[in-house]
C-alpha positions in Angstrom: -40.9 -30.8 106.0 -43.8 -28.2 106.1 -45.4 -30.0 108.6 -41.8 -30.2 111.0 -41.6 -26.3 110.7 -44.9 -25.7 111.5 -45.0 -27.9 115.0 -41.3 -27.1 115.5 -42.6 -22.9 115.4 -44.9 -24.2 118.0 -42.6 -24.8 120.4 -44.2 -28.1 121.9 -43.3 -29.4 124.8 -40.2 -31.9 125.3 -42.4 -34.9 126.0 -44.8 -33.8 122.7 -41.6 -32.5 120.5 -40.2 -36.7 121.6 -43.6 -38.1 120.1 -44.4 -36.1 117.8 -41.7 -34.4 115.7 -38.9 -36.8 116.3 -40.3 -40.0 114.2 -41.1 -37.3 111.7 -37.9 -35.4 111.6 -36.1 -39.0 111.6 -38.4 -40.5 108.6 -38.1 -37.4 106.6 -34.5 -37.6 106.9 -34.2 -41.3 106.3 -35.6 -40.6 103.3 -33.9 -37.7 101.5 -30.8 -39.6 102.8 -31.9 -42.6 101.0 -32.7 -40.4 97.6 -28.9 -39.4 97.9 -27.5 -43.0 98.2 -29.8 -43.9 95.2 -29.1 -41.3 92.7 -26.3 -39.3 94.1 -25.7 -37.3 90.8 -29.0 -36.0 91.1 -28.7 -32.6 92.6 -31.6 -31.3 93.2 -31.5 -35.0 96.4 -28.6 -32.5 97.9 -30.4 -29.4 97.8 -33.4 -30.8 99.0 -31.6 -32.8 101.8 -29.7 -29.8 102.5 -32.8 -28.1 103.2 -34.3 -30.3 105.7 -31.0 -30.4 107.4 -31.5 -26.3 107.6 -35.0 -26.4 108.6 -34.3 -28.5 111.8 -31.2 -26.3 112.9 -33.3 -24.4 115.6 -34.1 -27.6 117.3 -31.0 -30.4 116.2 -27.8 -27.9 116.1 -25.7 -30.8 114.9 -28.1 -30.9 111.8 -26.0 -28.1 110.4 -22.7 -30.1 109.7 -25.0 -32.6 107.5 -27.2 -29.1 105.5 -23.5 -28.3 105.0 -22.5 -31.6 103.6 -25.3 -31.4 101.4 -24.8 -28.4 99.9 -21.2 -29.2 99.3 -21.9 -32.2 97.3 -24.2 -30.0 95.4 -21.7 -27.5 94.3 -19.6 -30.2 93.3 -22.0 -31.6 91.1 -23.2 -27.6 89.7 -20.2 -25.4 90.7 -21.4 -22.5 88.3 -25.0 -23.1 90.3 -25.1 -19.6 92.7 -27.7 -21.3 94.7 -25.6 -23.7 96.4 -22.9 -20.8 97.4 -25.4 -18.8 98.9 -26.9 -21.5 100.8 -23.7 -22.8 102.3 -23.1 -18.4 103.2 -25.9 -18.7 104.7 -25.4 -21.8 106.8 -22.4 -20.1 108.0 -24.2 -16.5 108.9 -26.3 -18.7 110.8 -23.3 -20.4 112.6 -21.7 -16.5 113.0 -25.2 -15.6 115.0 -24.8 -18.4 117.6 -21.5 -17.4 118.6 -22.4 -13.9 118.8 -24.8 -14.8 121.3 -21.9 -15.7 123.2 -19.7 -12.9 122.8 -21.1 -11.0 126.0 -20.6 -13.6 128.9 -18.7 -13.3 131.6 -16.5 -16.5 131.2 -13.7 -15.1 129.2 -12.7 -18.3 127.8 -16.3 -19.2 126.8 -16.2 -15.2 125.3 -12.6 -16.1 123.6 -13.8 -19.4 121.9 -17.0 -18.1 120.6 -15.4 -14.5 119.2 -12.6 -17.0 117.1 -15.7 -19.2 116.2 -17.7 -16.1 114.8 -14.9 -14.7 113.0 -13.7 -18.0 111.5 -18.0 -18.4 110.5 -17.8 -15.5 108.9 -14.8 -15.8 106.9 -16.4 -18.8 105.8 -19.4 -17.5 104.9 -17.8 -14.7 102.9 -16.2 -17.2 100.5 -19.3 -18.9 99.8 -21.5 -15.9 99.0 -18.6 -13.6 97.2 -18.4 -17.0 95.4 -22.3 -17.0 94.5 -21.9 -13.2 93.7 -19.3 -14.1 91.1 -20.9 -16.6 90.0 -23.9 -14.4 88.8 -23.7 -10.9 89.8 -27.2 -10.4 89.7 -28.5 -12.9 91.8 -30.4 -10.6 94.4 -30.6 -13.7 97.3 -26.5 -13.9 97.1 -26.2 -10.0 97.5 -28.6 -9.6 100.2 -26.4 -12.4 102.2 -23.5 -10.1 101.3 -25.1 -7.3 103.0 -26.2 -8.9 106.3 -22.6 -10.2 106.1 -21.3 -7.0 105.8 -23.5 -5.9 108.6 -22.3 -8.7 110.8 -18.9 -7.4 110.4 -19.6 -3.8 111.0 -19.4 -2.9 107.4 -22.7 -1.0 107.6 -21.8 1.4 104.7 -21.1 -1.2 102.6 -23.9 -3.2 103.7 -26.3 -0.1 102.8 -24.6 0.1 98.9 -25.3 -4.3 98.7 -29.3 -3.5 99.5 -29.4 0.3 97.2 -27.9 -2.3 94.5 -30.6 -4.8 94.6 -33.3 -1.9 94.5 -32.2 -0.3 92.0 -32.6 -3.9 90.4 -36.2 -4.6 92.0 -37.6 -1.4 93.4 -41.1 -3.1 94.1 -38.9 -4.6 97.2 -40.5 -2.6 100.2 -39.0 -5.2 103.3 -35.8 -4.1 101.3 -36.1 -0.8 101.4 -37.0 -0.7 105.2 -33.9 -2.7 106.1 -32.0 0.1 104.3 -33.7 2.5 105.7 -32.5 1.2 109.1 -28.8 0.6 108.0 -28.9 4.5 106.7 -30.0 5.4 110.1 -27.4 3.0 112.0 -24.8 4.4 109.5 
């Protein structure tokens, strides 16, 4: 799936993107499919399916219903597993962000839909990640998430006091410590 991210990043054209990452996109996913079918208590088939599914989300939208799927299935089989929380917060940030995009056209009924869809993603995704965050309180990926959730809902405060937690955990962090810097100034 390296190979995918790196072409898809690229940006090739329609008629290169058919040719080229298509057949590869469709045999990768053939095959962590048929890894599921074969051992489907093997959790680490979900995860790594559920990845895929995530890495192709820029270019096949409809990818993240399966990376969703995935990740479910994963919990089920590991629910004290933080990992599979966070991902699944994540996927639904990620949903959150494409209806924000949507929240400032003109067509009010367009506007309406997406503001319910972001809210509703949003909701979603703080389930999954103040699950992951219960599930082990100091597991940093689950609290950043909380953060940029926070920050998504104009919580900026309280996304500033997620990121000064995970410092004062892991100082050395200096991407960290910039995007606090920045919520401090927004706040």
């Amino acid at each position: 799936s390296g190979e995918v991210s790196r072409v898809i990043k690229e940006r090739p054209s329609n008629e290169r993107f058919q040719q080229e990452v298509m057949p590869l996109i469709s045999t990768l996913t053939q095959t962590a499919r048929a890894a599921t079918i074969n051992h489907p208590s093997q959790v680490e088939n979900w995860m790594n399916q559920g990845f895929l599914y995530q890495s192709i989300l820029s270019v096949m939208p409809e990818a993240g219903d399966q990376a969703i799927r995935s990740f479910l299935k994963a919990n089920q089989l590991e629910p004290y597993q933080p990992q599979h929380a966070t991902e699944l917060g994540k996927l639904y940030l990620q949903r959150a962000d494409e209806q924000r995009k949507l929240l400032d056209v003109k067509e009010q009924e367009t506007r309406l839909s997406a503001k319910k869809s972001f809210e509703t993603n949003l909701l979603e995704a703080q389930k999954w990640l103040r699950l992951a965050y219960n599930l082990k309180t100091d597991y940093y990926p689950a609290r950043y998430y909380l953060g940029v959730l926070y920050e998504r809902q104009g919580k900026v405060a309280k996304a500033a006091t997620e990121l000064e937690r995970i410092l004062q955990m892991n100082n050395k962090d200096t991407g960290l410590a910039f995007e606090l810097s920045l919520l401090w100034y927004r706040n």
